[in-house]
N, CA, C and O atoms as a MOPAC input file, in Angstrom:
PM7 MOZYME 1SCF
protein

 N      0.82400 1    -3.77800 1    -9.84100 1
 C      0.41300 1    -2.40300 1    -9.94300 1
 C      1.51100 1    -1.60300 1   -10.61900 1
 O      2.68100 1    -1.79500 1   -10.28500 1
 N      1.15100 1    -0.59100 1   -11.68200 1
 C      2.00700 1     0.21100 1   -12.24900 1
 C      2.43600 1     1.16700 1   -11.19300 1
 O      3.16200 1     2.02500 1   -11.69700 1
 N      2.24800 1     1.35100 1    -9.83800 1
 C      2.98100 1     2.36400 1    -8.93000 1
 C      4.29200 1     1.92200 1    -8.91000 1
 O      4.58300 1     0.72700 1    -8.95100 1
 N      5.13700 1     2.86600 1    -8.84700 1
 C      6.65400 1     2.61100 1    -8.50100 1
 C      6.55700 1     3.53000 1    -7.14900 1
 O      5.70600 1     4.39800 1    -6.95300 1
 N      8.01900 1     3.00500 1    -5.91800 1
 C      8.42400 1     3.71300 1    -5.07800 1
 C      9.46100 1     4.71400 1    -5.14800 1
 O     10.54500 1     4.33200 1    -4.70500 1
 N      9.42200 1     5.69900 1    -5.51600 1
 C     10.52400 1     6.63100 1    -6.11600 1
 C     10.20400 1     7.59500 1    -4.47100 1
 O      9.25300 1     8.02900 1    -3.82100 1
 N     12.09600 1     7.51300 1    -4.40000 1
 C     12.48700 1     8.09500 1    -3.27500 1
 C     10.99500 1     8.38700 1    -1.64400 1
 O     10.26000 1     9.25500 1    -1.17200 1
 N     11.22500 1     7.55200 1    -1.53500 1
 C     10.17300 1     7.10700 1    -0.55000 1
 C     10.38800 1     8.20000 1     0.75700 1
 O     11.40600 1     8.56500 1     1.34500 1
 N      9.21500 1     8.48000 1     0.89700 1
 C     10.09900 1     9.21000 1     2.77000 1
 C      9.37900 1     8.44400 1     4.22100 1
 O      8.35000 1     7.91600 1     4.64300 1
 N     10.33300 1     8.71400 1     4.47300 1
 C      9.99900 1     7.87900 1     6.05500 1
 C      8.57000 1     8.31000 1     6.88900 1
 O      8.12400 1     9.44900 1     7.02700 1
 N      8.11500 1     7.28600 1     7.29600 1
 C      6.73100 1     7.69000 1     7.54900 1
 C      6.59000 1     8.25700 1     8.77200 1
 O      7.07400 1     7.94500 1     9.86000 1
 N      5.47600 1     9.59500 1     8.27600 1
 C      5.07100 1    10.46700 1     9.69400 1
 C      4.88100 1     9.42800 1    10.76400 1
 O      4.61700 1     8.22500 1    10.75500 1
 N      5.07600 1    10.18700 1    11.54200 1
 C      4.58800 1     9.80400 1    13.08400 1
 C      2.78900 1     9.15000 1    12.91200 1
 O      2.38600 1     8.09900 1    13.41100 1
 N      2.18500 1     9.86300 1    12.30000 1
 C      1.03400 1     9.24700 1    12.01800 1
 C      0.62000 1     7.75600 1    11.70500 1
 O     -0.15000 1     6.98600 1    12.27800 1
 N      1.59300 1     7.60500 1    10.32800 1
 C      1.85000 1     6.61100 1     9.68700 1
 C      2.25100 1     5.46600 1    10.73000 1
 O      1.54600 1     4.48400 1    10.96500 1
 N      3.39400 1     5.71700 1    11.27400 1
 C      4.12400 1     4.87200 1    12.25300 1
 C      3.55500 1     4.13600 1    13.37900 1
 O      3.98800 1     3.16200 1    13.99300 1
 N      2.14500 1     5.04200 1    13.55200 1
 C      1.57000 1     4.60800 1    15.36400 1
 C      0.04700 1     4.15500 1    14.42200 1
 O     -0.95700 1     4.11300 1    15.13300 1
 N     -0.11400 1     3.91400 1    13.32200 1
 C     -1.56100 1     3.83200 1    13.04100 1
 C     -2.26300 1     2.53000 1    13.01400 1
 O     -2.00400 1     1.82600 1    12.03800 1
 N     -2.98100 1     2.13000 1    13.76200 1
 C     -3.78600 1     1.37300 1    14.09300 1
 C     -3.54200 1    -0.01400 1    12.64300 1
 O     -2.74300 1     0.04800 1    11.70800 1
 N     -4.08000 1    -0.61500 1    12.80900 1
 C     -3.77700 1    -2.00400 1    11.98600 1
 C     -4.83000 1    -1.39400 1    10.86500 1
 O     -5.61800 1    -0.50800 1    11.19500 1
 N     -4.79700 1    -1.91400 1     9.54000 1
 C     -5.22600 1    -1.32000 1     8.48900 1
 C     -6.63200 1    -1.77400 1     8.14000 1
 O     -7.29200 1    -1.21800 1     7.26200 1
 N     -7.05600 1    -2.76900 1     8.83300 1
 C     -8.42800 1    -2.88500 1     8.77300 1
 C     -8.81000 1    -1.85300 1     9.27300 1
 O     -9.76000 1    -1.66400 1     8.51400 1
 N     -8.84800 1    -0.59900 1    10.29100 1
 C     -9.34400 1    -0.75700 1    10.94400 1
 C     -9.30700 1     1.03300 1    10.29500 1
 O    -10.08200 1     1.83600 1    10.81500 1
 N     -8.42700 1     1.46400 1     9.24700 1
 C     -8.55800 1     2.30700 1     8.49500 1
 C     -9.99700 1     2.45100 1     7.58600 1
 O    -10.72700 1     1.52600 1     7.23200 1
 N    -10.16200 1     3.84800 1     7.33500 1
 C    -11.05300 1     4.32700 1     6.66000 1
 C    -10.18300 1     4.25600 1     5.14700 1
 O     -8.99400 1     4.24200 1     4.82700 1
 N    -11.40500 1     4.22200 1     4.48300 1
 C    -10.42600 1     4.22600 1     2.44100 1
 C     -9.66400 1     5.33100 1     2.32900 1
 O     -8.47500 1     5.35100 1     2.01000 1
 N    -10.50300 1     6.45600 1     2.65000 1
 C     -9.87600 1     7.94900 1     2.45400 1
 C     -7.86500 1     7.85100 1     2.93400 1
 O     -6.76600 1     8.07100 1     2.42400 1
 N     -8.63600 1     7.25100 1     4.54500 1
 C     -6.98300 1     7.04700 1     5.21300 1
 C     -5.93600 1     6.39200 1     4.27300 1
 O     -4.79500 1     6.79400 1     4.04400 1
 N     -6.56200 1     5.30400 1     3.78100 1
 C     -5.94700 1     4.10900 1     3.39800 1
 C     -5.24800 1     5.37300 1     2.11500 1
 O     -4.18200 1     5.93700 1     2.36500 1
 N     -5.89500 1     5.61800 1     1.01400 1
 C     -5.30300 1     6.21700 1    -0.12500 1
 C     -4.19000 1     7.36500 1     0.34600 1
 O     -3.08900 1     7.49900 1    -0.18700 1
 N     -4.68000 1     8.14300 1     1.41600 1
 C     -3.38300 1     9.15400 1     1.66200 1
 C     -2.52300 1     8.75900 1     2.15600 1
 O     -1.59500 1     9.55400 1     2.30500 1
 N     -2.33600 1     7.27800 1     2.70300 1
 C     -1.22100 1     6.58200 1     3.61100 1
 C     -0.04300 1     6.17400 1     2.42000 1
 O      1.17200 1     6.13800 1     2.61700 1
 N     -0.51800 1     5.97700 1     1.56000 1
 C     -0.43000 1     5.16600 1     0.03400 1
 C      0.30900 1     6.09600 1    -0.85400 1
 O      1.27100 1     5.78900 1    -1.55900 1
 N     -0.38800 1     7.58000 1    -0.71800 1
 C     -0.11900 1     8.31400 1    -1.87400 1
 C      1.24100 1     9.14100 1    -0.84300 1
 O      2.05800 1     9.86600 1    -1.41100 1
 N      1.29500 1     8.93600 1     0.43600 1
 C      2.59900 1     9.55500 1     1.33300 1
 C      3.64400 1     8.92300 1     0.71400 1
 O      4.60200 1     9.53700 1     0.24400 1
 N      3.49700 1     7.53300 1     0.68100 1
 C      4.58400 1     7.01600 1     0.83000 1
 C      5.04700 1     6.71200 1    -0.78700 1
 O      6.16200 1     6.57500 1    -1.28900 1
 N      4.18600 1     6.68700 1    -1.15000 1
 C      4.24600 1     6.43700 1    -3.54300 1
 C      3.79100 1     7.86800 1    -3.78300 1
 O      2.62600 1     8.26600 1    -3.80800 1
 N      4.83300 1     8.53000 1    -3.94300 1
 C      4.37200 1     9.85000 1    -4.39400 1
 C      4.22800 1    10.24800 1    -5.75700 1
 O      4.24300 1    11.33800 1    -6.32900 1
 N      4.07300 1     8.97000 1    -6.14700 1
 C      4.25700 1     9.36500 1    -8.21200 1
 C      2.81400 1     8.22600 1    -8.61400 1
 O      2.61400 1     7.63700 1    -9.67600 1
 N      2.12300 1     8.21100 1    -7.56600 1
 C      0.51900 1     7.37600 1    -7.44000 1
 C      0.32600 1     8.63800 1    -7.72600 1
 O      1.02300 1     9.64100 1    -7.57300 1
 N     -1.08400 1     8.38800 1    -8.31600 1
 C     -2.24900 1     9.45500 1    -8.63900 1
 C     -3.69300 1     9.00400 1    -7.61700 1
 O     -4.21900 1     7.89100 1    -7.59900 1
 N     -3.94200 1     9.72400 1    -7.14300 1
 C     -5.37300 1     9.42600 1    -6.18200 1
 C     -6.64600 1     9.12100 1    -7.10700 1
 O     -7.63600 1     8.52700 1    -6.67900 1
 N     -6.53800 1     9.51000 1    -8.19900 1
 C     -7.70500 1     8.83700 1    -8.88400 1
 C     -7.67300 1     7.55900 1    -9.59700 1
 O     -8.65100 1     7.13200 1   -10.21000 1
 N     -6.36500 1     6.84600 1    -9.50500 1
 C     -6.11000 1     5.77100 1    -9.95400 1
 C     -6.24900 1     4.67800 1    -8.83600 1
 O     -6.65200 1     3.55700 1    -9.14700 1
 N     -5.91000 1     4.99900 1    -7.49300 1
 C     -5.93000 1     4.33800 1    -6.60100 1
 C     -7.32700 1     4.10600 1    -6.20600 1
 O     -7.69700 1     3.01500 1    -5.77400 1
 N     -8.32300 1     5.39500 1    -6.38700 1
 C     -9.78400 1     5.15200 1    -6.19200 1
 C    -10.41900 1     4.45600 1    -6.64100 1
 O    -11.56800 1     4.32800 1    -6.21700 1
 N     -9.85000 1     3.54900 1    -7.91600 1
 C    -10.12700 1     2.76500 1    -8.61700 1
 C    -10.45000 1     1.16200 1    -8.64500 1
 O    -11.15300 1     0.40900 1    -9.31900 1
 N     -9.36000 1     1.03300 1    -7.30900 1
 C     -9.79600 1    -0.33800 1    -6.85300 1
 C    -10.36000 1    -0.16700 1    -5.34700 1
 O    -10.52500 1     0.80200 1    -4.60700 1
 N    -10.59200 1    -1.65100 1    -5.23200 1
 C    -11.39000 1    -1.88600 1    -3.78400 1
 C    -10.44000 1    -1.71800 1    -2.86500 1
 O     -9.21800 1    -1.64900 1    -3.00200 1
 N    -11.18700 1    -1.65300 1    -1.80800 1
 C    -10.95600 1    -1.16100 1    -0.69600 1
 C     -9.82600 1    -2.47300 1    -0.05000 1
 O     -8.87500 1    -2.11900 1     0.64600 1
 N     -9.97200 1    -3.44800 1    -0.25400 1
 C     -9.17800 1    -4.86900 1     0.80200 1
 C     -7.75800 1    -4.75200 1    -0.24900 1
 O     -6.70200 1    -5.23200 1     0.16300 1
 N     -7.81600 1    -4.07500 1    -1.64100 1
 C     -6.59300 1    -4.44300 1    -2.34400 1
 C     -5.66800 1    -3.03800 1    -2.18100 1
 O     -4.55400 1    -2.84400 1    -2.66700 1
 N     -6.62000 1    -1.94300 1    -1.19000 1
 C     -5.62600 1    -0.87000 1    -1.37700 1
 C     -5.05500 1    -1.61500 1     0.00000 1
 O     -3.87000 1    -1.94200 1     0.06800 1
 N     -5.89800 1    -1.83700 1     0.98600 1
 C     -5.42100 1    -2.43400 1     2.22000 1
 C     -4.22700 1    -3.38900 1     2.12100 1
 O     -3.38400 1    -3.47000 1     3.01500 1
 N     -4.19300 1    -4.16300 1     0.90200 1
 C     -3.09200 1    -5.13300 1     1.24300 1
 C     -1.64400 1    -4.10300 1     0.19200 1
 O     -0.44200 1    -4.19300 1     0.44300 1
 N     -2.30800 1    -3.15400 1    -1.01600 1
 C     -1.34400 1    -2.55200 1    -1.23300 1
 C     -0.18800 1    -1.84900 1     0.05300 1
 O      0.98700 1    -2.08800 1     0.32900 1
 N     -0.82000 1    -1.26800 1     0.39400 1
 C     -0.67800 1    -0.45400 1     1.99500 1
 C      0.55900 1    -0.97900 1     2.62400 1
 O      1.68300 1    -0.50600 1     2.79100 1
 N     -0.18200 1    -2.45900 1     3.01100 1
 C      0.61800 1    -3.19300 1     3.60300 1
 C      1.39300 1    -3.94100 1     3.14000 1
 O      1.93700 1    -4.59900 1     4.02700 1
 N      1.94400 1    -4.33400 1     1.51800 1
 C      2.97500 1    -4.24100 1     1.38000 1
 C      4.55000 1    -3.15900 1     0.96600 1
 O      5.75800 1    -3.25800 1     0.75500 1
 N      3.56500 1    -2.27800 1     1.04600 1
 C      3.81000 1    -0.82300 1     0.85800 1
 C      4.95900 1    -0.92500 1     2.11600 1
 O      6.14900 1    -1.17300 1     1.92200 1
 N      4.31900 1    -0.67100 1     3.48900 1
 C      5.10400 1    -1.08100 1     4.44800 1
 C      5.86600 1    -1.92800 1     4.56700 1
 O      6.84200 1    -1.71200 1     5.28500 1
 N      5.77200 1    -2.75900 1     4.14400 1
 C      6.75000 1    -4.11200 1     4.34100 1
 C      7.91500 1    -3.27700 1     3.59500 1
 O      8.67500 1    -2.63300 1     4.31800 1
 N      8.08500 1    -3.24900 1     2.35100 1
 C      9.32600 1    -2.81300 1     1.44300 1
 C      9.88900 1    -1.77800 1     2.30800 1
 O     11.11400 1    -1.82800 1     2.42800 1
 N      9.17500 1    -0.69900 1     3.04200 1
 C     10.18900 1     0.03300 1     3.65800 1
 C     11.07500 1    -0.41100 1     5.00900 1
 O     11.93100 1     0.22200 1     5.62700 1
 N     10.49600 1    -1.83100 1     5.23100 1
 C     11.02600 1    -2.18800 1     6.37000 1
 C     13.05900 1    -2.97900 1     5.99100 1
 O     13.32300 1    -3.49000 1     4.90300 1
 N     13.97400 1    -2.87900 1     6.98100 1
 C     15.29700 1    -3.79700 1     6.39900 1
 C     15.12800 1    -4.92400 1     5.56800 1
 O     14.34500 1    -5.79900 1     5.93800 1
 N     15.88400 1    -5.06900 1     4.24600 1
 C     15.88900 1    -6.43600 1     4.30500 1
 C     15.73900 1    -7.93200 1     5.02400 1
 O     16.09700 1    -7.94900 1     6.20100 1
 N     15.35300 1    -8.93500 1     4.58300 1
 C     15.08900 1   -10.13500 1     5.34100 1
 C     13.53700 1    -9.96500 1     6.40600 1
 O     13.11700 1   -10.61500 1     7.36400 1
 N     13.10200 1    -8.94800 1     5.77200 1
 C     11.99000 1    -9.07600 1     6.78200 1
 C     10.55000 1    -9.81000 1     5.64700 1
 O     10.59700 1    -9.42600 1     4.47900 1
 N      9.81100 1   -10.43200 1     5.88500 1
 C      8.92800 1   -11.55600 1     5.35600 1
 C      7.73500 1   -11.04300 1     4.75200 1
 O      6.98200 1   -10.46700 1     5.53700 1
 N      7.40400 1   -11.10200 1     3.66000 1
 C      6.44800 1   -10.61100 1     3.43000 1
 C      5.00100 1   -12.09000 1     2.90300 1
 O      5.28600 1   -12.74200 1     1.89900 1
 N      4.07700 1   -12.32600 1     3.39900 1
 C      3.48000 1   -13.83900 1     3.10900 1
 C      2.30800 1   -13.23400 1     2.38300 1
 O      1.70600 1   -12.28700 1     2.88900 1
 N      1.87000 1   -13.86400 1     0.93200 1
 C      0.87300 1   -13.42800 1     0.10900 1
 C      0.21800 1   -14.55100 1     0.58700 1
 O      0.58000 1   -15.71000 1     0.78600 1
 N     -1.43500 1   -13.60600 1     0.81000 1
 C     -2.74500 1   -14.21900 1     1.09600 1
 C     -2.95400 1   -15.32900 1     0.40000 1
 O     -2.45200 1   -15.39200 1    -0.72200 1
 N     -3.67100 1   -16.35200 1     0.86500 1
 C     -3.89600 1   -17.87000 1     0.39000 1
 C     -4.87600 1   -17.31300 1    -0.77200 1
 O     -5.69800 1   -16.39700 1    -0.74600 1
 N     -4.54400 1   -18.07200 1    -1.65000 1
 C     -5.54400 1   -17.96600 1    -2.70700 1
 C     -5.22400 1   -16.88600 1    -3.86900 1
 O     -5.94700 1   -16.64900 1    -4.83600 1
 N     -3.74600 1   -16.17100 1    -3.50300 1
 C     -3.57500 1   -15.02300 1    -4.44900 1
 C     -2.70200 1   -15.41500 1    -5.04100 1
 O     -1.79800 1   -16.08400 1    -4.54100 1
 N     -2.77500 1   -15.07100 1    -6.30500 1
 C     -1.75200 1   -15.43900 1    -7.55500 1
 C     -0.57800 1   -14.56200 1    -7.21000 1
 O     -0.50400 1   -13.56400 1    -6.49400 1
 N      0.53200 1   -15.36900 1    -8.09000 1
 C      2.02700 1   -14.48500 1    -8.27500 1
 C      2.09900 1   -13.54900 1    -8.64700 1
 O      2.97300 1   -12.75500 1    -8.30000 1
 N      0.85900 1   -13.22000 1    -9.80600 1
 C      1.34700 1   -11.82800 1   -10.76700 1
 C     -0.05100 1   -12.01000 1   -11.16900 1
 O     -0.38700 1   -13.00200 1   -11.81600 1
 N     -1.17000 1   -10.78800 1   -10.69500 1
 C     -1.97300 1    -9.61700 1   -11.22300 1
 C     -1.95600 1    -8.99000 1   -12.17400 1
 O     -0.97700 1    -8.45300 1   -12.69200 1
 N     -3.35300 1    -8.97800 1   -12.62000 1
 C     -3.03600 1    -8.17700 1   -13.88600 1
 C     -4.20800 1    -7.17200 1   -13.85700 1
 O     -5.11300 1    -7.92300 1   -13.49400 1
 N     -4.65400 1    -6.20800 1   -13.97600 1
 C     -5.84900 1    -5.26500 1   -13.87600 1
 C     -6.03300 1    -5.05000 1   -15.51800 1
 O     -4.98000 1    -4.95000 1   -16.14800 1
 N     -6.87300 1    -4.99600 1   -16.02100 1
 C     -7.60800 1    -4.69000 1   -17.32700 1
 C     -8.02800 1    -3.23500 1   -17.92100 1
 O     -9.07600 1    -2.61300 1   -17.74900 1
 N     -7.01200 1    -2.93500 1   -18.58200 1
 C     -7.71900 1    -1.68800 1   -18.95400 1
 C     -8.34500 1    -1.00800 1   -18.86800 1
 O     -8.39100 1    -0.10300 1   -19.70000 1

């Protein structure tokens, strides 16, 4: 994804206590996304499906977590994505 994390801020209290991400609505999912990537555009993100903002999300989270913490890509997903014009 062309999003970069530029100066990230620590996630609301919201963010922090929120239920596992399935279990999010899309709407949720994109403002959780656009908190934490603030140089995302919401109409770009509307753009894909719903399970790839979910796993965006969640590696979204992961990166803000310390180093050495694990991040495991879903069986079946390639190294490097490419979205099409």
């Amino acid at each position: 994804m062309h999003a970069t994390i530029a100066n990230a801020p620590s996630l609301s209290a919201r963010t922090a206590t929120s239920p596992s991400t399935e279990r999010l609505e899309r709407e949720e999912i994109i403002e959780m996304i656009a908190e934490i990537n603030q140089g995302v555009g919401r109409v770009w993100l509307e753009s894909f499906p719903t399970e790839e903002l979910r796993q965006y999300l969640a590696h979204l989270e992961l990166v803000l977590e310390p180093r050495g913490t694990v991040w495991i890509r879903r069986p079946g997903a390639p190294a490097i994505e490419r979205k099409a014009a």
